[in-house]
C-alpha positions, 0 to 999 in steps of 0.5 A: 539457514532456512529462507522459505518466503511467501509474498502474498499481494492483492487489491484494498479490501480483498482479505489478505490479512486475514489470509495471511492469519491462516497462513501464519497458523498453517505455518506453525507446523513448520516452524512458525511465520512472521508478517511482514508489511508491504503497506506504506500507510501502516509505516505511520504510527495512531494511523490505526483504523484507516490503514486497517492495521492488524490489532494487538490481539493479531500482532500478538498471535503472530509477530507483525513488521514494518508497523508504525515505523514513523510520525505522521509528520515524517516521510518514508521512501521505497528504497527505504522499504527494501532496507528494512524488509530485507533487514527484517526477512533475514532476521526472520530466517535466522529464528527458521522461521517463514518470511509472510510478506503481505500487502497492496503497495506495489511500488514497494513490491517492485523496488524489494524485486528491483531496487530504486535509486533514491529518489530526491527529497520532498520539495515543499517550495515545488509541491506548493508551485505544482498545487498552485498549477493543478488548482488554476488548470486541475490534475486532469492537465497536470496528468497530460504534463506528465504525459509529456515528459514522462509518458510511462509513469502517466501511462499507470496514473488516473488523471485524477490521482493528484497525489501520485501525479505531483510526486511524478512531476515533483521528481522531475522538476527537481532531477530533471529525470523522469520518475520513470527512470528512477524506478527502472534501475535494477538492483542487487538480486534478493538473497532468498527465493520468494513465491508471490501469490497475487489475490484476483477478485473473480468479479469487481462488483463484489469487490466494491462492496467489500470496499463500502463496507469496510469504510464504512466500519472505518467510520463507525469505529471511529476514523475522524476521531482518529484524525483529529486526535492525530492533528492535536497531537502532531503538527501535520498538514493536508499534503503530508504524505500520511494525510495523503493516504486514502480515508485520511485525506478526505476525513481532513477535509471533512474536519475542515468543512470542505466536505460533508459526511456524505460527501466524506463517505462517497469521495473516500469510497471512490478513491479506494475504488480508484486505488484498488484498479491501480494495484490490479493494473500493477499485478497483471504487469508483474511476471512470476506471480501465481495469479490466484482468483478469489471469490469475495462472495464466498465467506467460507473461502478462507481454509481452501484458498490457503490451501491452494497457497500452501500448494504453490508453495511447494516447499 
């Protein structure tokens, strides 16, 4: 059985879907690719324009997986992920064809590797105690909280990133286990080899601008429209973890008038900034990746940098 796998990783905004597009067609002579996500925004089904899910052109140019998984209102885990992707990549081995992983959430990257133990469940009692806490001292004291019981997940987190921060110390209060410690449990060892590309930015600037700009589109085709059409047609609330998601999370402040449109377009493009050096911490921690330098003001880099893939590869 073939069991050829590509992982292609990399920062918000840096091209790895149209990358990946390339890659699929290059692949073609071979017997062919399907995408697999490794994105924990695009698992929600209608969250379209700010998760920047391929469109129905793309998905029907090439078989996209682990897309609009689930409601909005529901929660989907890591260990989760790795279910379902090894489910899938050995369905795609199985038709011989290429498994094209592809995406920016590191955590689910590290548990497909590693495996997790599952984690316990959401706390709504305890995420209301934690937000009443951050809301009298703010995240900045949550973050030395944490750095306190559980310094390696501290070590990774923005004293600003609220979200993450609840989650870590949410773990805790309930398991009385850091975070930490239920992420560094090994797991059963893939049943392929897999070569994992990690897309490097050759400079940050140019990648804060490919940020703006796509935010921008993310607007302008409509992202608010999109969140309010959500919010009628579901029953969600600000600290789901769909409505956590970068873009999301600051659109539903705008709709309830907590923000305004510049604030709206400057606090969303400073947290993916913030999201986009998170992911480049995780790739420089990874071993066994192909580091791989991409010059975003390079429009025409597409056909060279997939050839230097397809090279790595070595297949």
């Amino acid at each position: 059985m073939d069991t050829r796998t590509l992982c292609l990783l990399g920062p918000t905004a840096v091209g790895k879907s149209a990358l990946a597009l390339m890659l699929a067609q290059r692949f073609e002579a071979q017997g062919g690719a399907e995408i697999v996500s490794i994105d924990s925004a695009q698992v929600y089904d209608g969250m379209d324009i700010g998760t920047a899910k391929p469109t129905a052109l793309e998905r029907a140019q090439v078989p996209h997986h682990l897309i609009d998984l689930i409601s909005p209102e529901a929660s989907y885990s890591a260990g989760q992920f790795r279910r379902d992707a090894l489910d899938v990549i050995a369905k795609i081995h199985t038709r011989g064809r290429v498994a094209l992983l592809v995406g920016g959430t590191m955590l689910y990257y590290r548990a497909l590797l590693e495996g997790l133990d599952d984690l316990p469940q959401a706390d709504a009692a305890l995420r209301t105690r934690i937000d009443t806490q951050a809301q009298l001292a703010g995240w900045p004291a949550m973050h030395a909280e944490l750095a306190r019981i559980d310094p390696s997940s501290a070590q990774r987190l923005s004293p600003q990133d609220g979200q993450r921060i609840q989650r870590a110390l949410e773990v805790y209060y309930a398991s009385g286990r850091p975070l930490s410690a239920w992420q560094q449990r090994a797991g059963s060892p893939l049943p392929f080899d897999m070569t994992t590309v990690a897309l490097q930015p050759t400079e940050r600037s140019a990648l804060h601008a490919r940020i703006a700009a796509r935010f921008s589109a993310m607007l302008d085709r409509g992202l608010v429209d999109e969140l309010r059409a959500l919010r009628t047609r579901y029953k969600l609330h600000a600290d789901l973890p769909s409505m956590r998601a970068v873009g999301y999370r600051q659109a539903w402040q705008f709709l309830d008038q907590e923000i305004d449109a510049t604030q709206l377009r400057e606090q969303a493009e400073a947290a993916t900034r913030q999201l986009a050096k998170r992911q480049l911490t995780w790739l420089r921690s990874f071993s066994n990746v192909h580091q791989v330098h991409v010059d975003l003001t390079n429009t025409n880099a597409l056909p060279a940098l997939s050839a230097q893939i397809l090279n790595l590869c070595a297949w």
